[in-house]
VMD Tcl script that draws the C-alpha trace (Angstrom):
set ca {
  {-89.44 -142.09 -100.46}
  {-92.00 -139.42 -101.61}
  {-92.42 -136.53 -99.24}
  {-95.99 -136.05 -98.41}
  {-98.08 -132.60 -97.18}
  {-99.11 -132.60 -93.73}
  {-102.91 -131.46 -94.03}
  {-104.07 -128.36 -92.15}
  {-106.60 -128.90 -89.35}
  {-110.15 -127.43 -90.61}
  {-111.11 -126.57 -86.98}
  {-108.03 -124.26 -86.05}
  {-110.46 -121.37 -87.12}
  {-109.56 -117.74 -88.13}
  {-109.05 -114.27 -86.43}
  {-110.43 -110.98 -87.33}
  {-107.93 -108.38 -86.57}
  {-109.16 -104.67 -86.33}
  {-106.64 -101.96 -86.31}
  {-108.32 -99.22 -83.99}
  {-105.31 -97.40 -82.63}
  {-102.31 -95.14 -83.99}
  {-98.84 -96.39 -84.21}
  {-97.41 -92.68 -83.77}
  {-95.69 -92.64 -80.83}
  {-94.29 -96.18 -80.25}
  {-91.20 -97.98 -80.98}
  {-90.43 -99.41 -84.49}
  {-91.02 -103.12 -83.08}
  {-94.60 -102.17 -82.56}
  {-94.77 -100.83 -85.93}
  {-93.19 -103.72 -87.52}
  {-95.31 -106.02 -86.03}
  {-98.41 -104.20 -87.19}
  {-96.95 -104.86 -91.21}
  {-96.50 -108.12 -90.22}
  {-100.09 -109.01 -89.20}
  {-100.31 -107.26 -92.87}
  {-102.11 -103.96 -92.06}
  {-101.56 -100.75 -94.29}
  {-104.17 -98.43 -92.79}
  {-106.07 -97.60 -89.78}
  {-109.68 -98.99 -88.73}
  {-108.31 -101.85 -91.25}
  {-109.31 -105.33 -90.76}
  {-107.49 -108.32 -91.60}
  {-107.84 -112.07 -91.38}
  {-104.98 -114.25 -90.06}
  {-105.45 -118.14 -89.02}
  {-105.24 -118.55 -85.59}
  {-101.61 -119.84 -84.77}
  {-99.53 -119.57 -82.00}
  {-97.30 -117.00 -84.02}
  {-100.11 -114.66 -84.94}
  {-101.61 -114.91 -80.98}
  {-98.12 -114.44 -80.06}
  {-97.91 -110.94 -82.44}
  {-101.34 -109.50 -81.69}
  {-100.01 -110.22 -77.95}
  {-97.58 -107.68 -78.73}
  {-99.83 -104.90 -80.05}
  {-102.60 -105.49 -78.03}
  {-103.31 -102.20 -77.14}
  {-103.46 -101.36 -80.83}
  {-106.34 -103.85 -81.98}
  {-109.36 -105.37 -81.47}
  {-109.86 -109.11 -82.06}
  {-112.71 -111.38 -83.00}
  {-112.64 -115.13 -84.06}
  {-114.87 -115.92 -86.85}
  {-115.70 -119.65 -87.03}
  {-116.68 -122.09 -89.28}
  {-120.54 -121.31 -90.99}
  {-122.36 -124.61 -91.38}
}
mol new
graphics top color blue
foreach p $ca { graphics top sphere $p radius 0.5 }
foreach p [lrange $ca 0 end-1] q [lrange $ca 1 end] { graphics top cylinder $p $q radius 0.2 }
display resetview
């Protein structure tokens, strides 16, 4: 029996992720986490799909970022 791909929901919607805060000063965790949302640089924005896993790691650095969903455009 063939294996088929669960499809992804269209309406889970995406997060824009602002970096507006330094990561000087706090614990390698925090800095970790910020690589793993994929940010390089500050005042740099990124777009992750809204998951429980992403929530979960912008959770973590919320002091460090500013968040904004961008839906769908019809």
């Amino acid at each position: 029996m063939a294996r088929t791909k669960k499809a992804k929901p269209e309406a889970a919607g995406r997060l824009r992720i602002r970096w507006v805060r330094s990561v000087i000063g706090y614990p390698e965790r925090v800095r970790q986490t910020m690589r793993g949302l994929g940010f390089h640089r500050l005042h740099e924005v990124v777009e992750r799909p809204d998951t429980p896993a992403i929530r979960g790691m912008i959770h973590k650095v919320r002091h460090l970022v500013e968040v904004t969903t961008t839906g769908t455009e019809q």
